[in-house]
DRENFILUM-143360 format. One record per residue (C-alpha): y, z, x; residue in three letters. Coordinates in steps of 0.25 Angstrom, whole numbers, plus 2048, in hexadecimal, padded with zeros to 3 digits. Example, Ala and Ser with C-alpha at 12.3 -4.5 7.8 and 13.67 -1.06 7.14 Angstrom:
# DRENFILUM-143360
7EE81F831ALA;7FC81D837SER;
END
This chain:
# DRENFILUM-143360
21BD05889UNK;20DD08882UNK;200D0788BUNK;1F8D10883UNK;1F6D0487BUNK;1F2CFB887UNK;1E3D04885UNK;1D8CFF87EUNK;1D9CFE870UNK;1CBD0786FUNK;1D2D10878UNK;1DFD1186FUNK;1D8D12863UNK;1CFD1C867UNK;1DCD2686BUNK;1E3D2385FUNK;1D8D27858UNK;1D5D3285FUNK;1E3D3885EUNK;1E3D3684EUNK;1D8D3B84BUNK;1DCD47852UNK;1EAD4684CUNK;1E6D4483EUNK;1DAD4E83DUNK;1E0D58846UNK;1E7D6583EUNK;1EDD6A84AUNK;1FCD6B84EUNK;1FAD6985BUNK;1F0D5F85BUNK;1FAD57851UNK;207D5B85AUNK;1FFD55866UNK;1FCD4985EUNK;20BD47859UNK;20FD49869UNK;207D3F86EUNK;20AD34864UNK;219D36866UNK;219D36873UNK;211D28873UNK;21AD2386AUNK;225D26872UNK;21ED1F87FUNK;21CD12878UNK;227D1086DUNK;232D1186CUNK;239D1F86CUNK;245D1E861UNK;23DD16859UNK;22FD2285CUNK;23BD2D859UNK;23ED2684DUNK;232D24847UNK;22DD33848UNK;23AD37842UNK;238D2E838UNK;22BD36833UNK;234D43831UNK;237D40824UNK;227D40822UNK;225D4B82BUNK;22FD54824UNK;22AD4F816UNK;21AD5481AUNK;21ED61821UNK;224D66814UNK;21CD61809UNK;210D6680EUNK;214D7580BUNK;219D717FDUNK;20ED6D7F9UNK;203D74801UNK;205D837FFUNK;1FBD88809UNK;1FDD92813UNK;1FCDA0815UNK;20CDA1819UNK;217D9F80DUNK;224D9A814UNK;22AD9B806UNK;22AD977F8UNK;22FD897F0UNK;22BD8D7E1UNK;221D947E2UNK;21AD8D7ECUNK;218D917FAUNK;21CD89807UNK;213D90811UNK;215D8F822UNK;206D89824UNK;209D7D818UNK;216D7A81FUNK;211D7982DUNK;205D70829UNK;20DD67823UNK;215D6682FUNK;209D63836UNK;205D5882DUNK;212D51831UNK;20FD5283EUNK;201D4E83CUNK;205D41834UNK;210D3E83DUNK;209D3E84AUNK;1FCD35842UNK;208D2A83FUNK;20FD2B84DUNK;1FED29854UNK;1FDD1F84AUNK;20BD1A84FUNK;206D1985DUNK;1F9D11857UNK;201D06853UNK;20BD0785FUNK;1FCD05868UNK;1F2CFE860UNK;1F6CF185DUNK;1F1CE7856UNK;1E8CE085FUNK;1E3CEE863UNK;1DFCF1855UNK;1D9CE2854UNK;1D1CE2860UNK;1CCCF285BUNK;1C8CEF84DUNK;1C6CDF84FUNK;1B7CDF853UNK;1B2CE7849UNK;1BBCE583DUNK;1C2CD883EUNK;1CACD7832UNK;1CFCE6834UNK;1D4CE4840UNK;1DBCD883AUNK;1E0CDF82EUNK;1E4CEC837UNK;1EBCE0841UNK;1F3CDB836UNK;1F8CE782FUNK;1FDCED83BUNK;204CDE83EUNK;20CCDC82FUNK;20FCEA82CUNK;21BCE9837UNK;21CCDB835UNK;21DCDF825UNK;229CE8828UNK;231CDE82FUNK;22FCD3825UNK;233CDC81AUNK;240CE2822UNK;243CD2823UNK;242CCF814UNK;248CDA812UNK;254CD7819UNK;254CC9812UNK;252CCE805UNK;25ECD6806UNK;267CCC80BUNK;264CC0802UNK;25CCC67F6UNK;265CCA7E9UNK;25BCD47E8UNK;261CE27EBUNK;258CF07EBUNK;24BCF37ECUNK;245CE57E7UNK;249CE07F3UNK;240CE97FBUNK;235CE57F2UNK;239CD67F2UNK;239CD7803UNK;22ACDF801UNK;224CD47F8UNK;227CC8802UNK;223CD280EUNK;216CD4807UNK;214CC7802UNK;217CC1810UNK;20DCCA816UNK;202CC980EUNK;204CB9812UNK;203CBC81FUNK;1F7CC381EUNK;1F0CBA817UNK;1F3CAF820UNK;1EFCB782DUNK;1E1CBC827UNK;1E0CAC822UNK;1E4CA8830UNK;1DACB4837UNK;1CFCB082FUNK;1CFCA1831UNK;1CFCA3840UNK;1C2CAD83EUNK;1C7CB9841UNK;1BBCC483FUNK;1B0CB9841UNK;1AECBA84FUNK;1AFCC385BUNK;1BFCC585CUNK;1C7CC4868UNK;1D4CCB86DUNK;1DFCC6872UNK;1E1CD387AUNK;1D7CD6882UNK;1D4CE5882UNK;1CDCEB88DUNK;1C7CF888EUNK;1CACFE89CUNK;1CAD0B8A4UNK;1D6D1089FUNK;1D2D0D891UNK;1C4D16894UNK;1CBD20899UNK;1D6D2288EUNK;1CAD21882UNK;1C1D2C889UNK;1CFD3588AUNK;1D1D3387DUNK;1C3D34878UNK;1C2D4387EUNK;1D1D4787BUNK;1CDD4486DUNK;1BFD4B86DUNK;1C5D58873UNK;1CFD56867UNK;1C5D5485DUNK;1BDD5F863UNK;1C6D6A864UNK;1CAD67855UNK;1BBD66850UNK;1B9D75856UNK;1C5D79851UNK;1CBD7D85FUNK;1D8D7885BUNK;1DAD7E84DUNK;1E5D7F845UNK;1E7D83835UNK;1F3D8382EUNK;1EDD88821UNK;1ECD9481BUNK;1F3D98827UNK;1F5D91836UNK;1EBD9583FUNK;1E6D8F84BUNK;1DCD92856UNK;1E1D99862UNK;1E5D9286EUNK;1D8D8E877UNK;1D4D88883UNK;1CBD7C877UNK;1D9D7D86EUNK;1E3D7987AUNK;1D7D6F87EUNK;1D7D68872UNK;1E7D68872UNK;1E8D6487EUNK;1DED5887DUNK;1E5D54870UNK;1F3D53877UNK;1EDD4B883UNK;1E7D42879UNK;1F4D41871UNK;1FCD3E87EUNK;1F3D35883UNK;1FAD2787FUNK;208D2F884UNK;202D31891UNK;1FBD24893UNK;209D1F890UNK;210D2789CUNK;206D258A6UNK;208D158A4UNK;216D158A4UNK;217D208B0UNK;20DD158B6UNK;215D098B2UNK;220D108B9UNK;21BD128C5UNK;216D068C7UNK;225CFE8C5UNK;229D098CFUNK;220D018D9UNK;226CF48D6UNK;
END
């Protein structure tokens, strides 16, 4: 189920841009742990959950690999842990670099969510009036590269069964026709698009969004969820620093605002999503 992505596509793309903005310029753990619990949650309310769990574990490797890199390589910090030749792994490096994992894995799983909610006819109908061929490029990329995966997986699968080939050349056999193939394909549909004027006139959509009360009333929520956001972080109500040594502002009445407001914002799809299947619900009960 996934009726957050019934909105408006102005209404969508305005939260998603809202939440990673915050999530991308925002230095603070708890507005990143809000962010990473809202988009797991989400995920776990339209996709599938083996294949969400699997996914995020997935990114482990990753995770692991950024958390302790970072205080190899940065030696900042006013609290040594202990010593590799010489050179210093200090508490604050290490826990910054945890926090950059976490960072960059919840930007992916909101980005995840994205795809997951705006399709390609949202994207189309968004960017179409103004930029035309964008939206036609954006539409298309977004249709081959899974497309693209699936094709290769198929050659593949015939190039090992037939091919006398063995190793890495036919992986690289399997590319070249993938590519080739593709890049066909795309000549023939911009050929095709372009022959039957597409960006010389006004363009229609086969779906036809409407904007209504619902979709007002989700964009205003979002717009001051994210102002209060953006607000507390300008003031420095919410500050954190990790470097030379953590510090952040003691709790307040603005700082629990402003965390607060992010995790409402970060729930917001979450919630939607329980109030429309408890509603769905209810309404087969009266059946």
């Amino acid at each position: 189920m996934n009726s957050f992505k019934n909105l408006h596509p102005i209404t969508l793309m305005c939260y998603f841009i809202s939440i990673l903005s915050v999530s991308m310029f925002s230095f603070n753990p708890v507005f990143v742990t809000s962010g990473l619990l809202g988009a797991i949650l989400y995920l776990l309310m339209i996709n599938n959950k083996k294949v969400t769990f699997k996914g995020i574990f997935g990114y482990l490797f990753m995770f692991i690999l950024i958390a302790i890199t970072n205080p190899l390589f940065s030696h900042n910090g006013a609290t040594p842990l202990f010593f590799i030749n010489d050179s210093r792994i200090t508490l604050e490096a290490l826990l910054f670099g945890i926090f950059l994992a976490i960072m960059i894995l919840e930007i992916m799983l909101w980005f995840k969510c994205f795809n997951l909610t705006f399709d390609n006819e949202k994207l189309v109908f968004f960017f179409g009036k103004a930029f035309p061929k964008l939206a036609l490029i954006i539409s298309m990329t977004l249709h081959y590269i899974p497309n693209l995966i699936d094709e290769f997986k198929s050659i593949l699968a015939v190039q090992k069964a037939f091919s006398k080939n063995k190793g890495i050349s036919v992986y690289i056999k399997s590319f070249s026709a993938v590519i080739t193939k593709s890049l066909e394909n795309s000549i023939e549909k911009s050929n095709s698009m372009a022959a039957r004027g597409y960006g010389k006139r006004k363009r229609t959509f086969y779906n036809n969004f409407k904007f209504t009360k619902y979709d007002l009333l989700y964009l205003i929520i979002s717009i001051v969820l994210f102002s209060v956001s953006i607000m507390s972080i300008a003031l420095n109500t919410a500050y954190f620093e990790f470097y030379p040594r953590i510090s952040i502002n003691s709790i307040s009445v603005m700082s629990t605002l402003s965390y607060g407001t992010f995790l409402l914002l970060s729930l917001l799809p979450f919630i939607f999503e329980v109030k429309e299947e408890l509603k769905w619900k209810y309404l087969v009960s009266k059946i």
